[in-house]
N, C-alpha and C positions, 0 to 999 in steps of 0.2 A: 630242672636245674637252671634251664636258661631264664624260664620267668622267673624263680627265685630270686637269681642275683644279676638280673636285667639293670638293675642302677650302677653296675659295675661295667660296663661293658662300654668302649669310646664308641664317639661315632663311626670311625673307621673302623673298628670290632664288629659292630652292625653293619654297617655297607661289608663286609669280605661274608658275615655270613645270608646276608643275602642275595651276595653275586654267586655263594655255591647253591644257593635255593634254585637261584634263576638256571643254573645247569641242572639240577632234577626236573628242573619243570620242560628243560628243552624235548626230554626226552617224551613229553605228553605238549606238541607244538600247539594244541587249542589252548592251553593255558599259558602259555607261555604273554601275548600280550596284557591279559592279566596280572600276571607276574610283575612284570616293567612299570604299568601302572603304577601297582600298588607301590613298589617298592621306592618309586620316583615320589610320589604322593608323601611317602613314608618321610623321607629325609627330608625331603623341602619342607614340612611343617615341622621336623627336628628340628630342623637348626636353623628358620625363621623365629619360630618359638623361643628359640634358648637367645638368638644375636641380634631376632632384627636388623637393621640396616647397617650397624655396626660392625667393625670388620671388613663388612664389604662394599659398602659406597663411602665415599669422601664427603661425610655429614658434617663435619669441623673445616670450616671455610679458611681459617688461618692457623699458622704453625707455628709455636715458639721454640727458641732455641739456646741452649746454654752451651756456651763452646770455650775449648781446651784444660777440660778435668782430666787431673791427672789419677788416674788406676793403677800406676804402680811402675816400676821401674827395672832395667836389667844390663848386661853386658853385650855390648853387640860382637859380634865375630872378632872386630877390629880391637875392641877391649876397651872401647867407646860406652859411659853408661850412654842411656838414652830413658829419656823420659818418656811414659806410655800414658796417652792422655787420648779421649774422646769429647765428641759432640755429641750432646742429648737434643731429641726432638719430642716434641710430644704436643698435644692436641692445644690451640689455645682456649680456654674457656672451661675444660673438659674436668668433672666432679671427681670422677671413680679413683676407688682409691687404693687399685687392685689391678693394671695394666697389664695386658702377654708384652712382654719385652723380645724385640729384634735389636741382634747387633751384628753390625754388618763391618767384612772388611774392604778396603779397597786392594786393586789388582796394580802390575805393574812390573810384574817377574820379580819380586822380590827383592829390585833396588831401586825401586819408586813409587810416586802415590804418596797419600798422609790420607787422614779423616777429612779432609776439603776435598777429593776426588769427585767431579762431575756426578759421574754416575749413579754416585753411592749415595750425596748429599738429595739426586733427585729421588731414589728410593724410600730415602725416610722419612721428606717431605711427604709423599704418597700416602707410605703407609700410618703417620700420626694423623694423616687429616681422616683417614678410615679408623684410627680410634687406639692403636699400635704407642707405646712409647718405644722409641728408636735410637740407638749409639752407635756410632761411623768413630770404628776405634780406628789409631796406627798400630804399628808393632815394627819391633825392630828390624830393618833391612842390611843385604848390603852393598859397599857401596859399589858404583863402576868400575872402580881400579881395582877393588880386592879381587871380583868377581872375573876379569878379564887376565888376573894376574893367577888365578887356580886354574881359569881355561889353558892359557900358556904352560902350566907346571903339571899338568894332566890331572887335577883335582878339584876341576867343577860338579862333576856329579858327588862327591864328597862335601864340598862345600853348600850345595843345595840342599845338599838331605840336614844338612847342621843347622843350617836355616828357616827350612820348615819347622823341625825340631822348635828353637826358638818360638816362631810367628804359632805353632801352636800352643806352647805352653804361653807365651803374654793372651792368647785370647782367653786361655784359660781361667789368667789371675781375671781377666774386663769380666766375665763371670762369675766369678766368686767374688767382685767386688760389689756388683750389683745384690746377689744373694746377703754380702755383709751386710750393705746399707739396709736390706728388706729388714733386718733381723734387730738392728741399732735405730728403728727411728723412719726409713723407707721417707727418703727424701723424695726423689725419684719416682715413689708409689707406682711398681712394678710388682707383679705377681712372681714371685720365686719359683713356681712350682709351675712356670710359662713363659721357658725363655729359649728362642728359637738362635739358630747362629746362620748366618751364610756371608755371600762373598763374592766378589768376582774376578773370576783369571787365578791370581795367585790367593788372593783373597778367598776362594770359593777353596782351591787346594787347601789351605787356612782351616776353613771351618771345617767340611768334611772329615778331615784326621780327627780337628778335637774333638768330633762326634763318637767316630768309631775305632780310633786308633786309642786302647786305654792300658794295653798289659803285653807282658813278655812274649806269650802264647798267640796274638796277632801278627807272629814274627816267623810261627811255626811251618808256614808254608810259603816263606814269601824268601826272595833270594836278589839281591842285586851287589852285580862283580864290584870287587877292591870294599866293598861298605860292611861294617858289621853295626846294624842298628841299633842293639844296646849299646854299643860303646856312643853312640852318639846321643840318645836315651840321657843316660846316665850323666853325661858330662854336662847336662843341661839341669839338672836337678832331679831326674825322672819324669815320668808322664806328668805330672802339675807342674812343673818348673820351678822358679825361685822369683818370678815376676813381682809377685806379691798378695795378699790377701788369702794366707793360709789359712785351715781349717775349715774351710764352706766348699760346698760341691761346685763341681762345675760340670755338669751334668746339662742334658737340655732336654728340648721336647720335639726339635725334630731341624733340617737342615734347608737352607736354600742353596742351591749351588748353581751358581751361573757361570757357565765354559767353566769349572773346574775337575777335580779330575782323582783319583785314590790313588795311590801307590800300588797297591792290589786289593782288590775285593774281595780277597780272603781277609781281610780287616774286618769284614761284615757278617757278623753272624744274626743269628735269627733270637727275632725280642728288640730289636734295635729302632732304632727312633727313625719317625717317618723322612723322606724325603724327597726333596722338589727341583728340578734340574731344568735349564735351558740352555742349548747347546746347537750349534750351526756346524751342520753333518762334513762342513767344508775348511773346518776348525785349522790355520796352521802354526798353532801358539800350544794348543793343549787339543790334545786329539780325541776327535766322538766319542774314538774306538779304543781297541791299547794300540800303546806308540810309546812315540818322545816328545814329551814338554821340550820345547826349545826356548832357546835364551840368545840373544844377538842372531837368531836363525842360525845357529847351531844345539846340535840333541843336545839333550843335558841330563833326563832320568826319565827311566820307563813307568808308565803310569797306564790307569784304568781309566778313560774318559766316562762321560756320562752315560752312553748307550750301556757300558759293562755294568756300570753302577746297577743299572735299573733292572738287566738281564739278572745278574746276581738278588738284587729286593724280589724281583718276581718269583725266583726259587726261593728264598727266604720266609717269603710271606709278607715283608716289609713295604707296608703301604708307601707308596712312592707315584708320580709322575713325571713325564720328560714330556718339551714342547722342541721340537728339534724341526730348525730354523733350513729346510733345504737350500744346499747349494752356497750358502753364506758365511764367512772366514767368524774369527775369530769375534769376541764382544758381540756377537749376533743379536742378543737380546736392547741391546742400547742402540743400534739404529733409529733416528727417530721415528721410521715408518713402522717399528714393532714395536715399540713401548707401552702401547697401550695393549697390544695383546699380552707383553710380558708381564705388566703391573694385574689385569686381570685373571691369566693363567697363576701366576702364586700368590694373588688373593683369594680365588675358590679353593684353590691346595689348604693353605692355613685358614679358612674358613671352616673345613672340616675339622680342624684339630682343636681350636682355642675353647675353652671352656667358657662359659658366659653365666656360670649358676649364681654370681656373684652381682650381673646385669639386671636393673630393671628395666625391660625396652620400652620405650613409650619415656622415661622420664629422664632428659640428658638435657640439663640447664645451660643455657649459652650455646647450642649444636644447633646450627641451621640442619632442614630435612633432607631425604635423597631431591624431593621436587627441588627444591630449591638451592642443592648444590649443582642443579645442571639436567636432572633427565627423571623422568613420570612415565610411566607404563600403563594404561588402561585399556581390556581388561587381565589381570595376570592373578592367579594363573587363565592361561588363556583355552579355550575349548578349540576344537577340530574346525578348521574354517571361519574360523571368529580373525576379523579384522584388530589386530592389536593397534591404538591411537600410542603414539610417542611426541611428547612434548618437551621443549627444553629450554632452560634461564636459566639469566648468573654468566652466559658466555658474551666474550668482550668483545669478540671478533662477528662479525657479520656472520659467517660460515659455519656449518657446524658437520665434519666427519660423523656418517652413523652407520657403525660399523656390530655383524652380529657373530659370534663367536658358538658353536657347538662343545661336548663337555673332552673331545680331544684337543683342544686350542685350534680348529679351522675354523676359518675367516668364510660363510659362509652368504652372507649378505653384507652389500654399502650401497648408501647415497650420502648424497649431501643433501643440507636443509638450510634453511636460514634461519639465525637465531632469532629463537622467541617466537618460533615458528610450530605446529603441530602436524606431523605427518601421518602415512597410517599404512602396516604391514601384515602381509598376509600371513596365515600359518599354515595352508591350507597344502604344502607340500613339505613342510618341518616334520620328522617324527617327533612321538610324544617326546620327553624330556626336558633336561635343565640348559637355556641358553642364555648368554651372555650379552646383554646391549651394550657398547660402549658408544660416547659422544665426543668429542673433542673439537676444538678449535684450532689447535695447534698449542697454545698456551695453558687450556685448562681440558680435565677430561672429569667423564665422570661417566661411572659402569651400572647397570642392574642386572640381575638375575629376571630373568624370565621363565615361567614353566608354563610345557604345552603339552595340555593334558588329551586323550583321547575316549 
C-alpha cells in the first residue's frame, strides 16, 4: 500500500515515517547508523530534486513591491469602518506563475503596527528574494483609550477576545482574497492551494487562531471567566467574518508563529496544518508556556504560548518546530544578532512543505545563482573528514559573519572572513546530517544547506 500510493504521501508524511523506522532499527543499534544515512540521503535529494535553490537561498537579488491594496473592509470595536489593505512582495525578475504565498501580520497588542512594521516588511523582503510571494496585511485594532477605558470598567479581557475575533476573521477575508484573484485572472500569480499565515506578537496570536480556531466544538473544552465565545463568534459574522471576499476558502498549509500564542490548544486537533514557532523562553508580552498575554504590563487573557503549542502537535502528530531563544524577552527572534538564524530556522520548516512539481530547477530567467547571491559550498554533500571550501560575493561590507546552524537551530560554528574571500571548514567532528551555512555582513545575508554524509 505504501508503494502504491507513495505519490500521495507529503514530504513530512515521509520524514514521520521514517523517524518511526529509525525507532525500529534502534532496537537493532548496528543499523541504526545506517538508518540515519539513508534517510538523511533520502530527503536531501527529495527535496533538492523537487526545489533546488529555491525556497531556500535568496537567488532573486531585488524585490518589488506594490503597496496599500485594499482586501476588504470592516467595523472596528469603536464603530469605525476601517479599510483593510496590504503590501505585496515578490521576486523581481521572477517567471513562475504559480507562487506559495506567505501573509504575514504585524504585532503591537492589538492597538498598533500597520503593514509597514519593521519586522514584518524585513521578513518579506527575505522571503520573495528566496522565491516566496509575500503580503504584510493590517487588520483592524483598537485604539488606546477604548482599550484603557475597558481596563478601568473591568472588561479588557472581553474587549480582547472581541478583538482577536475581529483580527482573525479580516485575515481571513486577505485569504480568500488572494484565493479570489487566483480564480479571476491571478494577478498576483500565487498558488491557491499554498498559502501559509503567521505573524508576530499579536499578529502570530492573528494567524494561529485563523489556522486552528474554525467551529463551535473548539469551545468544547476551553473555559475563560465573564466571556462566552460564541457570543463574540457570532457578533462578528461567525468564523469567516464579514471582512469581505466571500465564497472562497480560507484555508492554509501551515503557520509561522513568532512569540505568539493559542487561547488553548485544545483548538488543535489532529490532521491540522503544520507549524513553526520562535519564541524567547523569557517572553514578558506573551508567555513560552500557559500565562497571561499582557497589555500596558497588565494580564489581560490566558493563552497557550509556543512551548504548549508544540507539546500538544507532538501528541497530535502535527509536524511542527520550535527555535526557543533562551533567556531572551519578548520579539526574540527580531534581535538583529538572531535574524539570521530566525529567517533560516523557518526557511528549512517551509522548505519541507512547499510543493515545487510546478518548478523547473535549473531554469529561472532574470534569478541571479545561490554563488552569486553571496555564499558556494564545495564539496556538498560533504564526506567524513573532507575539508568543505566556502566562498562568498555580492557582499558590500568588507566583513562577512560565517555562522553554521545544526537541524535543532544551534549555532554551532563562526568566524569571520573577508568578503570575496574563500575559507575552509572541517567536518571531521559534525555528525552526519543536514546543516545550515549562513553569511552575512550585517546588511545582506545569504544561507545553504550543507549535507555531511558518513
Amino acid at each position: 500500500m505504501l508503494c502504491t500510493h507513495r505519490e500521495n504521501l507529503s514530504k513530512f508524511g515521509l520524514y514521520f515515517f521514517f523517524h518511526q523506522s529509525a525507532r525500529i532499527f534502534m532496537k537493532h543499534r548496528l543499523l541504526l547508523p545506517v538508518c540515519v544515512l539513508l534517510c538523511n540521503l533520502f530527503f536531501t535529494n527529495l527535496l533538492f530534486a523537487q526545489c533546488g535553490d529555491r525556497y531556500m537561498s535568496p537567488i532573486f537579488s531585488s524585490v518589488t513591491t506594490v503597496a496599500n491594496v485594499q482586501y476588504g473592509s470592516n467595523i472596528t470595536a469603536e464603530g469605525q469602518n476601517k479599510i483593510l489593505q496590504f503590501d505585496f512582495y515578490e521576486p523581481q525578475g521572477d517567471t513562475l506563475s504559480a507562487r506559495p504565498l506567505i501573509i504575514l501580520a504585524h504585532g503591537g497588542t492589538f492597538v498598533a503596527g500597520d503593514e509597514n512594521s519593521a519586522d514584518i516588511v524585513f521578513l518579506c523582503q527575505e522571503f520573495a528574494k528566496r522565491g516566496y510571494a509575500c503580503a504584510s496585511i493590517n487588520y483592524r485594532l483598537l485604539s488606546t483609550t477604548y482599550a484603557i477605558t475597558a481596563m478601568l470598567s473591568g472588561q479588557l479581557t472581553n474587549v480582547f477576545f472581541d478583538e482577536v475575533v475581529k483580527a482573525v476573521t479580516d485575515m481571513r477575508a486577505a485569504i480568500r482574497y488572494f484565493r479570489q484573484d487566483a480564480a479571476t485572472g491571478n494577478a498576483y500569480r500565487i498558488d491557491p492551494n499554498q498559502i501559509f499565515v503567521g505573524g508576530a506578537s499579536a499578529g502570530a496570536i492573528t494567524a494561529i487562531h485563523a489556522a486552528y480556531l474554525s467551529s463551535e466544538s473548539d469551545f468544547d473544552n476551553y473555559t475563560l471567566a465573564g466571556v462566552v465565545p460564541m457570543d463574540y463568534i457570532n457578533s462578528n459574522g461567525g468564523f469567516e467574518g464579514t471582512s469581505g471576499n466571500a465564497g472562497y476558502s480560507s484555508a492554509v498549509s501551515g503557520i509561522i508563529n513568532l512569540c505568539g500564542a493559542l487561547g488553548s490548544v485544545t483548538f488543535m486537533q489532529a490532521g491540522e496544518v503544520p507549524v513553526v514557532s520562535l519564541h524567547g523562553d523569557a517572553d514578558s508580552v506573551v508567555p513560552y508556556g500557559t500565562g497571561s498575554a499582557n497589555a500596558f504590563g497588565i494580564p489581560v487573557i490566558q493563552v497557550d504560548g509556543s512551548l504548549i503549542v508544540h507539546q500538544r502537535a507532538d501528541e497530535l502528530n502535527i509536524p511542527n518546530d520550535l527555535l526557543t531563544f533562551p533567556g531572551e524577552d519578548h520579539m526574540a527572534h527580531d534581535n538583529p544578532a538572531n535574524r539570521p538564524q530566525s529567517v533560516a530556522f523557518i526557511t528549512n520548516f517551509l522548505y519541507n512543505l512547499v510543493d515545487c512539481s510546478n518548478l523547473q530547477v535549473g531554469i529561472t530567467p532574470a534569478v541571479h545563482t545561490a554563488a552569486q547571491a553571496g555564499i558556494a559550498l564545495y564539496p556538498n554533500p560533504a564526506g567524513y573528514g573532507t575539508e568543505v571550501t566556502l566562498s562568498f560575493t555580492g557582499f558590500g561590507n568588507q566583513q562577512v559573519t560565517v555562522q553554521l546552524y545544526n537541524q535543532l537551530g544551534q549555532k554551532i560554528w563562526q568566524t569571520n572572513a573577508p568578503a570575496g574571500s574563500m575559507i575552509t571548514m572541517e567536518t571531521a567532528n559534525l555528525p552526519a546530517g543536514m546543516y545550515e551555512v549562513i553569511a552575512t555582513d550585517g546588511k545582506q545575508m545569504s544561507s545553504r544547506k550543507l549535507m555531511v554524509a558518513r
